[in-house]
DRENGUPA-41642 format. One line per 4 residues: number of its first residue (from 1); their letters; for each residue x, y, z of N, C-alpha, C, O. Coordinates in steps of 0.2 Angstrom, whole numbers, plus 5000, padded with zeros to 4 digits. Layout:
N
NUM) A) X:Y:Z:X:Y:Z:X:Y:Z:X:Y:Z ~ ...
END
This chain:
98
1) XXXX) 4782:5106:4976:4787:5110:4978:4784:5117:4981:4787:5119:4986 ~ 4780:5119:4979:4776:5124:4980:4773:5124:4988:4771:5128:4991 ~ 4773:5117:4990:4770:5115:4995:4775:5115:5002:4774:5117:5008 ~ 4780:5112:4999:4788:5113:5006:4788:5119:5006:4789:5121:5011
5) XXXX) 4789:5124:5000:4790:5129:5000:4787:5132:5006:4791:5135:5010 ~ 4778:5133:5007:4776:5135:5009:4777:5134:5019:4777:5137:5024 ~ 4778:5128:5018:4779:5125:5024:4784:5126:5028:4784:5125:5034 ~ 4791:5129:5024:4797:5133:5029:4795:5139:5027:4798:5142:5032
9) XXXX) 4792:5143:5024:4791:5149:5025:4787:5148:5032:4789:5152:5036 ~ 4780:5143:5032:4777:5147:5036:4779:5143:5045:4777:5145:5051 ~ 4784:5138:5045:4789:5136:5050:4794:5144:5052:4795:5147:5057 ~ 4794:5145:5048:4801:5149:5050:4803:5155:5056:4808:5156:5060
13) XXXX) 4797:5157:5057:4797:5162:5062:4796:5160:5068:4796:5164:5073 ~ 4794:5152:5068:4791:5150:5076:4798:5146:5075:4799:5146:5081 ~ 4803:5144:5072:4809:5141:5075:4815:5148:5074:4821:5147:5076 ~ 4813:5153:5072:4817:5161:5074:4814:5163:5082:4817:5165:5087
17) XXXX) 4809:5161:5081:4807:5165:5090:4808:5158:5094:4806:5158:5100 ~ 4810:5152:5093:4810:5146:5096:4817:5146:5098:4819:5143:5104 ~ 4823:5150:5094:4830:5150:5094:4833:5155:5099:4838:5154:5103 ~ 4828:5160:5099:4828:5168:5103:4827:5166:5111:4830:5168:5116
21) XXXX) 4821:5160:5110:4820:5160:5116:4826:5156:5121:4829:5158:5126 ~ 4828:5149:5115:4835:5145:5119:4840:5149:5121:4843:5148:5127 ~ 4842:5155:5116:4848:5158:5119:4846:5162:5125:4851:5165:5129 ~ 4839:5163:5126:4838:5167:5134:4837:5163:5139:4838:5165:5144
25) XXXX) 4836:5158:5137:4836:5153:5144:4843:5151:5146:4846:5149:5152 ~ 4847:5150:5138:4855:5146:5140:4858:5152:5144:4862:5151:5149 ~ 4856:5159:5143:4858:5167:5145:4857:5165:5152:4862:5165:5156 ~ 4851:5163:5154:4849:5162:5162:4850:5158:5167:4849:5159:5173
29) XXXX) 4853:5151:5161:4855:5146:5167:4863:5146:5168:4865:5145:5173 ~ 4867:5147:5163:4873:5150:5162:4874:5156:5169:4877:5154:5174 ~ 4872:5163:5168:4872:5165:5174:4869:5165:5183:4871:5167:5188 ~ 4863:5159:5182:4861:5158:5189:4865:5152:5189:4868:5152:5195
33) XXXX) 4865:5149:5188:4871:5142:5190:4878:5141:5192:4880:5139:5197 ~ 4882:5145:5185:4889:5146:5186:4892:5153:5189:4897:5154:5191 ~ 4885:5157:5187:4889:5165:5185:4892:5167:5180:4895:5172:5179 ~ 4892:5162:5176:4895:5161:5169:4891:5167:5164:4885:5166:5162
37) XXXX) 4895:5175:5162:4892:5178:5158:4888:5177:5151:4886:5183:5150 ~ 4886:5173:5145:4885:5172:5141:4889:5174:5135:4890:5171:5130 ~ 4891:5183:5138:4896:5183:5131:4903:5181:5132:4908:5183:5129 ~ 4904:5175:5139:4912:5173:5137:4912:5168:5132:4917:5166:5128
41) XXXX) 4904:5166:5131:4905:5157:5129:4904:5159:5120:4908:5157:5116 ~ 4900:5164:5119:4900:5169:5114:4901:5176:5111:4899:5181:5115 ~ 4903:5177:5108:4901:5186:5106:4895:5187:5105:4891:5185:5101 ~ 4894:5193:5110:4888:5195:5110:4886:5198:5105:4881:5195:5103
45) XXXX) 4888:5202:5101:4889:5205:5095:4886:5200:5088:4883:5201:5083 ~ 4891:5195:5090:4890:5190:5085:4881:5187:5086:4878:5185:5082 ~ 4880:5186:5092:4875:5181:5095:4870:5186:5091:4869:5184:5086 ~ 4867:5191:5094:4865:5198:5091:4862:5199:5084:4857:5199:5081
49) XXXX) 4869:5198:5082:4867:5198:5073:4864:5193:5071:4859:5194:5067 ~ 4866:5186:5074:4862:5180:5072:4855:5181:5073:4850:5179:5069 ~ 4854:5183:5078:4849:5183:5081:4843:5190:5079:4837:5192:5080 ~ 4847:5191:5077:4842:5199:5073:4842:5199:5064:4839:5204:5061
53) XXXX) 4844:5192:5060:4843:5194:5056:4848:5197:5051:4849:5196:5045 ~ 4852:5201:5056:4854:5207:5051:4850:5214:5051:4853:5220:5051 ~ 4845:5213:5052:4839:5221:5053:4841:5226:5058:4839:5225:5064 ~ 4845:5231:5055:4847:5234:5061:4841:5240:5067:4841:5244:5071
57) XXXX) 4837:5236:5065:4832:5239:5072:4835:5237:5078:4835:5239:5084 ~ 4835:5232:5077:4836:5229:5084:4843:5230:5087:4848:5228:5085 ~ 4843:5235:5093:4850:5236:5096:4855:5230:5101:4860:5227:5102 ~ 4847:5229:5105:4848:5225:5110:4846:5220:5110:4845:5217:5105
61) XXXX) 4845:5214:5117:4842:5209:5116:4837:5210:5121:4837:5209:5127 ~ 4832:5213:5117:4826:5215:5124:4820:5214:5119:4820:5214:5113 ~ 4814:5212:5122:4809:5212:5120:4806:5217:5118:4801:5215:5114 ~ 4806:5225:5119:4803:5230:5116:4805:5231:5107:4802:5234:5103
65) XXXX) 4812:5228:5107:4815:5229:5101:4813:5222:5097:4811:5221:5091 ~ 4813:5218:5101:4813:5211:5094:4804:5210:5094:4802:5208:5089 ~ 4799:5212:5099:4794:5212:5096:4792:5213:5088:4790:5209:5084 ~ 4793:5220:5088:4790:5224:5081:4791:5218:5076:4787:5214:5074
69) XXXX) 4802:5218:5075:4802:5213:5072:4800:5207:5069:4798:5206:5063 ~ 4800:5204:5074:4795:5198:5073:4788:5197:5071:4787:5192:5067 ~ 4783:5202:5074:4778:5203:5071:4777:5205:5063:4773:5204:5060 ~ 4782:5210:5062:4783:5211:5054:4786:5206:5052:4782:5204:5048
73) XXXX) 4792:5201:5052:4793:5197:5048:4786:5190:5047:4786:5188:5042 ~ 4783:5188:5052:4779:5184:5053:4774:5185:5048:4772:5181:5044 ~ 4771:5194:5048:4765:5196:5042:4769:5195:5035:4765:5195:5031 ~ 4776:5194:5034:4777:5195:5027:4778:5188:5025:4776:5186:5019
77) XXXX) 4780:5185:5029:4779:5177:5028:4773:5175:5026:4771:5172:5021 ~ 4768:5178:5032:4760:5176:5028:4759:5178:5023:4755:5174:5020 ~ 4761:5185:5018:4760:5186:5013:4762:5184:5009:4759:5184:5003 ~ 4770:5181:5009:4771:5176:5002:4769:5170:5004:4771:5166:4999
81) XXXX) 4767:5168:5008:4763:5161:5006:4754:5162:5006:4750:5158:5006 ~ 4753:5168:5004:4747:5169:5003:4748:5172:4995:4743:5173:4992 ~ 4752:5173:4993:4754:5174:4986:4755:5166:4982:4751:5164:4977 ~ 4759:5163:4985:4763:5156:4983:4756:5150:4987:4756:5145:4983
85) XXXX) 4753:5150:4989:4747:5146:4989:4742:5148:4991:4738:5144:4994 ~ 4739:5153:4991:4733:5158:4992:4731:5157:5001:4725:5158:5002 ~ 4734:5155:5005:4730:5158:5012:4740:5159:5014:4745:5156:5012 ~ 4739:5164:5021:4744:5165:5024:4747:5161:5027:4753:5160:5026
89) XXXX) 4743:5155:5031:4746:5150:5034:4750:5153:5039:4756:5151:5038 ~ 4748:5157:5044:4752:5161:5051:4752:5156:5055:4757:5157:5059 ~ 4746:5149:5054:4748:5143:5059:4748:5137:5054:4743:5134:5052 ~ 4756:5136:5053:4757:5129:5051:4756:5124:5050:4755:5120:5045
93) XXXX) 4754:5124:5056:4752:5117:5058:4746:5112:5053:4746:5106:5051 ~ 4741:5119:5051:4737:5117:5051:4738:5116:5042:4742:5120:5039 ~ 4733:5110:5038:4734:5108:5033:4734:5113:5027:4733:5119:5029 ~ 4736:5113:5019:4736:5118:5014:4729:5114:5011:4728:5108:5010
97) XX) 4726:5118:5011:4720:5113:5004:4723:5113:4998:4725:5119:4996 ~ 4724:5109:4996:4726:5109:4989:4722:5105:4986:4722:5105:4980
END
């Protein structure tokens, strides 16, 4: 248990920053293609929130704002799975010793 656990913890931030990215390219082909703004197909508002978390630092959809972000939730992750199975596991991928 202890071990899935560790494993969406330590997934989660690379499919949070995996999601941030689709919604900027869907942003990009959306407007170079159609001209299609993104917030007709969505509320930006709503898209935003999703995509922030809820943490109100982030104003915007800009990279100066969602860095910080990201790199703090990433460290905090590391550290409850360095609580919950003794190493951070910042990269997944790689095996748990148990």
């Amino acid at each position: 248990m202890k071990k899935r656990l560790s494993n969406l913890i330590g997934w989660f931030v690379y499919g949070w920053v995996g999601v941030i990215l689709v919604t900027d390219v869907l942003r990009w082909v959306l407007w170079n293609t159609v001209g299609l703004p993104l917030h007709l197909v969505v509320r930006e508002d709503t898209l935003l929130s999703l995509l922030s978390l809820g943490i109100g630092l982030i104003g915007n959809n800009t990279f100066k704002e969602f860095f910080p972000v990201v790199v703090s939730v990433w460290v905090v992750c590391g550290l409850i799975n360095y609580v919950l199975v003794g190493r951070a596991r910042f990269f997944p991928w790689r095996k748990v010793d148990q």
